[in-house]
C-alpha positions, 0 to 999 in steps of 0.5 A: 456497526459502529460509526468508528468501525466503518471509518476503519474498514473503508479505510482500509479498502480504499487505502490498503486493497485498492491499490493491490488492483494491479496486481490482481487484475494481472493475476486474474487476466493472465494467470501470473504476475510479471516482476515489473508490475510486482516492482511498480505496485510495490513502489506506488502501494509504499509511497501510497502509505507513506503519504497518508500516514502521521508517522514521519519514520514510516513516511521516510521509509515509504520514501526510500522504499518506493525509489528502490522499488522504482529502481528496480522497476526501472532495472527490469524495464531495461532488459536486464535481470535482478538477482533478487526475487521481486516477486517475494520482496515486492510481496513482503514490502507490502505485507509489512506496510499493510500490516503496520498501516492498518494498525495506525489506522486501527488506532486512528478511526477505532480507538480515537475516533478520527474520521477518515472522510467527512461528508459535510461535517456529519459522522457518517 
């Protein structure tokens, strides 16, 4: 496998799966997922995306994404009860930053060649 392509891959686990751990861990130990950790998740996985990224627009919007999610967060912590469906915002809030962030990434390690970690100067 190309040097490129495993750049691409471990990125893409350790910057777009890893942080989803929460969510499964959750979903495996209980059976479902409070609106709190779907909340939490999506505030921490769009923040995440917004500070590894180059694009300024993306990190802006991860910004004012992850303080509304944080919001709601907090919202839900307080005892009182959305009129929204975190639940499926949360979801499709991640599945948009995901997809857009896995194409920068695409372009970044695949296309142009860029390292995403350097082990002491060598292509890994």
């Amino acid at each position: 496998m190309k040097h490129n392509w495993q750049h691409f891959i471990f990125s893409f686990i350790v910057q777009l799966l890893l942080p989803l751990m929460p969510i499964i861990v959750e979903k495996s130990i209980t059976g479902n997922v409070s609106d709190q950790t779907y909340a939490i998740s999506a505030a921490m996985y769009s923040i995440s995306i917004g500070v590894t990224t180059k694009n300024l627009a993306l990190l802006g919007a991860s910004i004012f994404v992850a303080m509304a999610f944080s919001s709601i967060f907090g919202f839900i912590v307080s005892g009182n009860s959305p009129h929204i469906s975190v639940a499926n915002y949360s979801i499709a809030t991640i599945i948009i930053f995901m997809g857009i962030h896995t194409i920068e990434r695409y372009k970044r390690h695949v296309n142009k060649g860029e390292l995403f970690i350097d082990f002491g100067g060598k292509d890994v």
